[in-house]
LUMDREN-194522 format. One record per residue (C-alpha): x, y, z; residue number from 1. Coordinates in pm, 1 decimal, m for minus. Layout:
N
{{X; Y; Z}; NUM}
...
// end
This chain:
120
{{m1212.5; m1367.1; 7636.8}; 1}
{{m1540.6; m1457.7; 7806.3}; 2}
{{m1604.0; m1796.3; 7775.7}; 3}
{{m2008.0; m1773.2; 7821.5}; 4}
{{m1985.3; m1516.9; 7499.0}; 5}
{{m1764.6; m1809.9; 7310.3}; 6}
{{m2046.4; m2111.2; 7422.0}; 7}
{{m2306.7; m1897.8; 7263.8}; 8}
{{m2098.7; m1812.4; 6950.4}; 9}
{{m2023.7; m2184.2; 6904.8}; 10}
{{m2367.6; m2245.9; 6994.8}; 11}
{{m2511.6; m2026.4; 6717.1}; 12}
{{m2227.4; m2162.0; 6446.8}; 13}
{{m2374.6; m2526.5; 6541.1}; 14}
{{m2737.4; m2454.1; 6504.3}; 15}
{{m2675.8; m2300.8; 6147.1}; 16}
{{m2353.6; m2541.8; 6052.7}; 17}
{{m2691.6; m2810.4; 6162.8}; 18}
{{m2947.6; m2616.8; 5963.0}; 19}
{{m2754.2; m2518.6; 5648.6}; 20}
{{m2628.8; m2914.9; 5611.5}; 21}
{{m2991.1; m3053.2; 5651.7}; 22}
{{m3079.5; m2774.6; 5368.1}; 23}
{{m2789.0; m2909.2; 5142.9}; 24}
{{m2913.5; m3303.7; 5178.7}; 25}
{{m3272.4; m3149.0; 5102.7}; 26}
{{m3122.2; m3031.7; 4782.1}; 27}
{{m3300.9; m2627.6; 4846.9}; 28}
{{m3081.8; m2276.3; 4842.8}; 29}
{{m2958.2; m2095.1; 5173.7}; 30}
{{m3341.0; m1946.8; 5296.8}; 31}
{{m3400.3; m1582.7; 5448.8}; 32}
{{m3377.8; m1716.9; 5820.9}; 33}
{{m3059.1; m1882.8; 5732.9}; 34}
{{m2941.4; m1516.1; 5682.9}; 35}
{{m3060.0; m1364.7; 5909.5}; 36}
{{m2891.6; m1621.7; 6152.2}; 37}
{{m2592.2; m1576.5; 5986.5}; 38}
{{m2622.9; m1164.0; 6015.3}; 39}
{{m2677.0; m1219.8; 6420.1}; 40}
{{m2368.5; m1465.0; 6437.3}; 41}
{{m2182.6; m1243.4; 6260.1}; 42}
{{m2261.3; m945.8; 6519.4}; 43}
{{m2204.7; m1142.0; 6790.2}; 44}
{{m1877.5; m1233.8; 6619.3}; 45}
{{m1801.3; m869.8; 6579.5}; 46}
{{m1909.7; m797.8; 6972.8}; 47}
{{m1651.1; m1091.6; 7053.8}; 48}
{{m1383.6; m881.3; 6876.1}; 49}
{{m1415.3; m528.0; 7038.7}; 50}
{{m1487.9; m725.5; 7375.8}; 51}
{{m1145.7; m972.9; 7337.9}; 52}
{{m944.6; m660.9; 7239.8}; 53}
{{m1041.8; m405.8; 7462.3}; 54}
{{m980.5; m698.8; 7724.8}; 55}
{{m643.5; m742.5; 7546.1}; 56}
{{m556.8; m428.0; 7561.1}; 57}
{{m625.4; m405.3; 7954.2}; 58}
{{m473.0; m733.6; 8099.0}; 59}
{{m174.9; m887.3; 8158.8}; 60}
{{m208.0; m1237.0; 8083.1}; 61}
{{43.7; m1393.7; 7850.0}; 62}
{{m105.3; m1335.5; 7492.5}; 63}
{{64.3; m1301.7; 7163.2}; 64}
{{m163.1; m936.8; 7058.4}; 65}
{{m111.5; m1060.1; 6642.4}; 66}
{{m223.0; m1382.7; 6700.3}; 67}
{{m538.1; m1314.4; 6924.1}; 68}
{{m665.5; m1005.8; 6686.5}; 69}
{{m596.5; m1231.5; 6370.3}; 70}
{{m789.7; m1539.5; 6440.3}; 71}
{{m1106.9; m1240.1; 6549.7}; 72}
{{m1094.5; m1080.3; 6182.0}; 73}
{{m1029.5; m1447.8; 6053.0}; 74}
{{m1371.8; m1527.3; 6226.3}; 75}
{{m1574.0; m1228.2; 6111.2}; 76}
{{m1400.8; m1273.7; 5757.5}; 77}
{{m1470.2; m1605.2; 5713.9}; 78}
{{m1868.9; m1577.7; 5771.9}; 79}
{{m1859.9; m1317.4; 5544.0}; 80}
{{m1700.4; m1493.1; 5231.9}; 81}
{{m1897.4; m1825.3; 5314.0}; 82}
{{m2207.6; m1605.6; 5300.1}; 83}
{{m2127.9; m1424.8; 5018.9}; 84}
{{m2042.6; m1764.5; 4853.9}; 85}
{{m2321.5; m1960.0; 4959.7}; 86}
{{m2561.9; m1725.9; 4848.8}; 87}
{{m2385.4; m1692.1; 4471.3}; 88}
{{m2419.9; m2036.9; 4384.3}; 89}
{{m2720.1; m2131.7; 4268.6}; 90}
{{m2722.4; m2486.8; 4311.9}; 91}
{{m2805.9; m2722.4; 4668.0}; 92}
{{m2404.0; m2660.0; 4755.1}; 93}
{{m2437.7; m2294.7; 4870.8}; 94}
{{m2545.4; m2456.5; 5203.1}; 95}
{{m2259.6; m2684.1; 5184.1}; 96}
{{m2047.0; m2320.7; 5177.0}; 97}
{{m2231.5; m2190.9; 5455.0}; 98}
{{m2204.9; m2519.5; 5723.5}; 99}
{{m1868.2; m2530.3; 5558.4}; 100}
{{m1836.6; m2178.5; 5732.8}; 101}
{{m2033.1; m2187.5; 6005.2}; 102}
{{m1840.0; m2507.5; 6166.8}; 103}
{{m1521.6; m2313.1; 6090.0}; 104}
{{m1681.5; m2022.9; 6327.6}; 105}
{{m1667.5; m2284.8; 6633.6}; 106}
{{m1305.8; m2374.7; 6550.8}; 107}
{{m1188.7; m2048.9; 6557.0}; 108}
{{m1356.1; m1935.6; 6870.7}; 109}
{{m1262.7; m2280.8; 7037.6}; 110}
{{m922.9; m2186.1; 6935.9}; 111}
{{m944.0; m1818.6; 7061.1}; 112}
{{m1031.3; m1971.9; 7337.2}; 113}
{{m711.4; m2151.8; 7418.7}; 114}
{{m511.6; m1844.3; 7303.2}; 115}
{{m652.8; m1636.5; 7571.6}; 116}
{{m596.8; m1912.4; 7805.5}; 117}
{{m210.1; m1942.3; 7715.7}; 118}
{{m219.0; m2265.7; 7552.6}; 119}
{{m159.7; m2112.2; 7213.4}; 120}
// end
């Protein structure tokens, strides 16, 4: 787990966790740049994944292989169905769903994190 790859990633959930709240108190639906944000978080997610488990699969630090790989398709699910969400309600809450979302993204890097650390 690289942690300059997780500081962007949390970076990126932060700025659109910001974004998509100050769209919810401004009472508007998710916009196209709000997508598109999501879409590159979500590909960085999905880099994070192959990177953490080919490194998984070639070290020999301490790490529980179910837990590591479930909390990476947790993150890349979970920006998927907030999306997906978001974007199907029609009313000022779909950007609730998607900071909702994206501030679950930095928890569950922060916590991969500490996983591939061995406090986890």
């Amino acid at each position: 787990m690289l942690l300059p790859v997780a500081v962007v990633l949390c970076a990126g959930a932060a700025g659109l966790a910001v974004w998509s709240l100050v769209a919810a108190v401004r009472g508007v639906r998710p916009s196209t740049g709000q997508l598109v944000a999501a879409a590159l978080l979500e590909g960085a997610l999905l880099l994070q994944t192959v990177m953490g488990s080919v490194l998984l699969a070639t070290t020999d630090r301490d790490v529980d292989p179910v837990t590591f790989v479930g909390y990476h398709l947790t993150a890349l699910a979970v920006l998927v169905l907030g999306v997906g969400w978001g974007i199907a309600d029609r009313s000022r809450w779909g950007n609730g769903v998607f900071a909702i979302a994206a501030a679950t993204e930095i928890v569950l890097v922060l916590r991969l994190v500490q996983i591939w650390a061995g406090r986890g």
